[in-house]
C-alpha positions in Angstrom: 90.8 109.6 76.2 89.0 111.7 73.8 86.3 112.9 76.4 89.2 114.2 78.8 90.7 116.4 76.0 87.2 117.5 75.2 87.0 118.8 78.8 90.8 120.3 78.4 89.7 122.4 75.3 86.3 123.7 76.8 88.4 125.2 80.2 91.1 126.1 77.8 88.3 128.0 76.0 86.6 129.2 79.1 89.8 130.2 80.6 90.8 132.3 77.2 87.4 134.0 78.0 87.8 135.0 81.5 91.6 136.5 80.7 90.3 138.6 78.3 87.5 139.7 80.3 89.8 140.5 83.3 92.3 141.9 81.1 90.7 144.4 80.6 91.1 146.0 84.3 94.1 145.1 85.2 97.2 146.9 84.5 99.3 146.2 81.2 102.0 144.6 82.9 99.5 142.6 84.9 97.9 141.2 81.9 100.7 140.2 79.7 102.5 138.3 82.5 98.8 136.2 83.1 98.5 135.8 79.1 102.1 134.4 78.7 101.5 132.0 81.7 97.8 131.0 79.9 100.0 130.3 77.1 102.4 128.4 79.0 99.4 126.1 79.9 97.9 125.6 76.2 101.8 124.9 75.0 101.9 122.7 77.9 98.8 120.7 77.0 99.8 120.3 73.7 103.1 119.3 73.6 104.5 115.2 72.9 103.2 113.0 75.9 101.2 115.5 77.7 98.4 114.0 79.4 94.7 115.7 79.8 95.4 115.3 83.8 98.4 117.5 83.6 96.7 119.8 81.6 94.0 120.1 84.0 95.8 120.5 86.6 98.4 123.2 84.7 95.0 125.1 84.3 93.6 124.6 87.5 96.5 126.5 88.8 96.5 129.2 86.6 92.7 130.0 87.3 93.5 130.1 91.0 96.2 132.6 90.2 93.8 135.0 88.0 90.9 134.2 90.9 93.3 135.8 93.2 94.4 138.6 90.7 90.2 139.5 89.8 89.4 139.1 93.9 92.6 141.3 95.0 91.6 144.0 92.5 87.8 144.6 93.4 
């Protein structure tokens, strides 16, 4: 359905945002292992058969993870 890959994009996009916002205070090691698993997610959500659900999930998951990262480092 169009409207769920609408939703997908706009979290993709928000999620790009709050990476490179908390990127910026963590360490460089830190960073690049969250930016390879964003990555992970888009490729995911783009590849043959995937479905907006999964995607949301796959991003769901990884926004919990940098939550965790952000909260353990303030």
């Amino acid at each position: 359905m169009p409207e769920d890959d609408d939703e997908l994009a706009a979290g993709l996009r928000d999620a790009r945002l709050r990476l490179a916002a908390a990127a910026r205070d963590l360490p460089a090691p830190e960073a690049a292992r969250l930016q390879r698993r964003f990555i992970a997610v888009c490729d995911a959500a783009k590849a043959p058969g995937a479905d907006a659900a999964t995607g949301r999930r796959r991003l769901a998951g990884f926004l919990a993870a940098l939550d965790s990262i952000i909260a353990g480092k303030s």
